[in-house]
N, C-alpha and C positions, 0 to 999 in steps of 0.2 A: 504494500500500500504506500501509495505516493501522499506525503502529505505538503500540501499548498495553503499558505496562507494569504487567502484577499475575499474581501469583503462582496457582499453584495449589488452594492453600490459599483464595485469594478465590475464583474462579471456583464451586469445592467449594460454597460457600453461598449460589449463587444458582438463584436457579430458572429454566428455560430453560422460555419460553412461545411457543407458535405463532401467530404474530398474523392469519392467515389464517381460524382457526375457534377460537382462544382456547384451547384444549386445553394444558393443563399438562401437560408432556412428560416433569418430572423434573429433577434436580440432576447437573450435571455430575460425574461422577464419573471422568472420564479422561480427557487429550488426546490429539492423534495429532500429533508434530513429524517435521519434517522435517531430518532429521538435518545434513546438506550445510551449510543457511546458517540453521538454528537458527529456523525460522519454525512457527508453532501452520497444519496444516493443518486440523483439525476435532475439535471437541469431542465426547466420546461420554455419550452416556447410557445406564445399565445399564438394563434390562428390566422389571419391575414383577414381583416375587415372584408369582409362582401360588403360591396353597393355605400362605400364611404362608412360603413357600418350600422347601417337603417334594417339590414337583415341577418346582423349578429355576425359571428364568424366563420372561419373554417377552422376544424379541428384544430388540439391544443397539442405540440408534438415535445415527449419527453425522449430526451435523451440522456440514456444510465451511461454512469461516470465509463466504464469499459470501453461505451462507445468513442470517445475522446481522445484522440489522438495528440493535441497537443492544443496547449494556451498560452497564446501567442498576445505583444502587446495590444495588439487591435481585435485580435481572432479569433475564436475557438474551432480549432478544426476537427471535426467527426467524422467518423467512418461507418456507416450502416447501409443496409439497402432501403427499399421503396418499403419494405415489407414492417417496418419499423412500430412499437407499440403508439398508437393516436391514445387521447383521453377527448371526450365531448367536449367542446368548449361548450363555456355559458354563452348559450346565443340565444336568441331571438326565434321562435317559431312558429309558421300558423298556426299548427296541430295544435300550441299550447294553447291558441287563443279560443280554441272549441271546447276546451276539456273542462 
């Protein structure tokens, strides 16, 4: 286990890139820790606004520390495929509005 000290606030300004097809994935906007012995288990990145975000987002993509290649000062660079764990973003849906 690698252990890296930087804050949140760093992380927030870097851009997480996927180095398998180069695709800019977006800026970390969350972690996920592991409460027990205080370790970062995977970074999330929120969704991509639909429609200026009037129709909520697109799926919220975490990426587990394994995935992580290296943290670079502007960059975080990942290695995964398309096949990658999504989480629902909180968006906006018609379905909800009938329910």
């Amino acid at each position: 286990m690698i252990a890296l000290v930087c804050s949140l606030g760093d992380l927030r300004n870097k851009e997480v890139i996927n180095i398998k097809n180069g695709a800019k994935l977006g800026y970390v906007d969350d972690v996920e820790i592991n409460t027990e012995n205080a370790s970062v288990l995977a970074l999330i990145v929120y969704g991509r606004p639909r429609i200026f975000g009037l129709f909520g987002r697109d799926e919220d993509l975490i990426v587990k520390c394994d995935d992580i290649k290296l943290i670079g000062e502007d960059t975080i660079l990942v290695s995964f495929d398309d096949l990658t764990e999504h989480t629902k973003a909180r968006s906006f849906s018609i379905e909800n509005l009938f329910k």
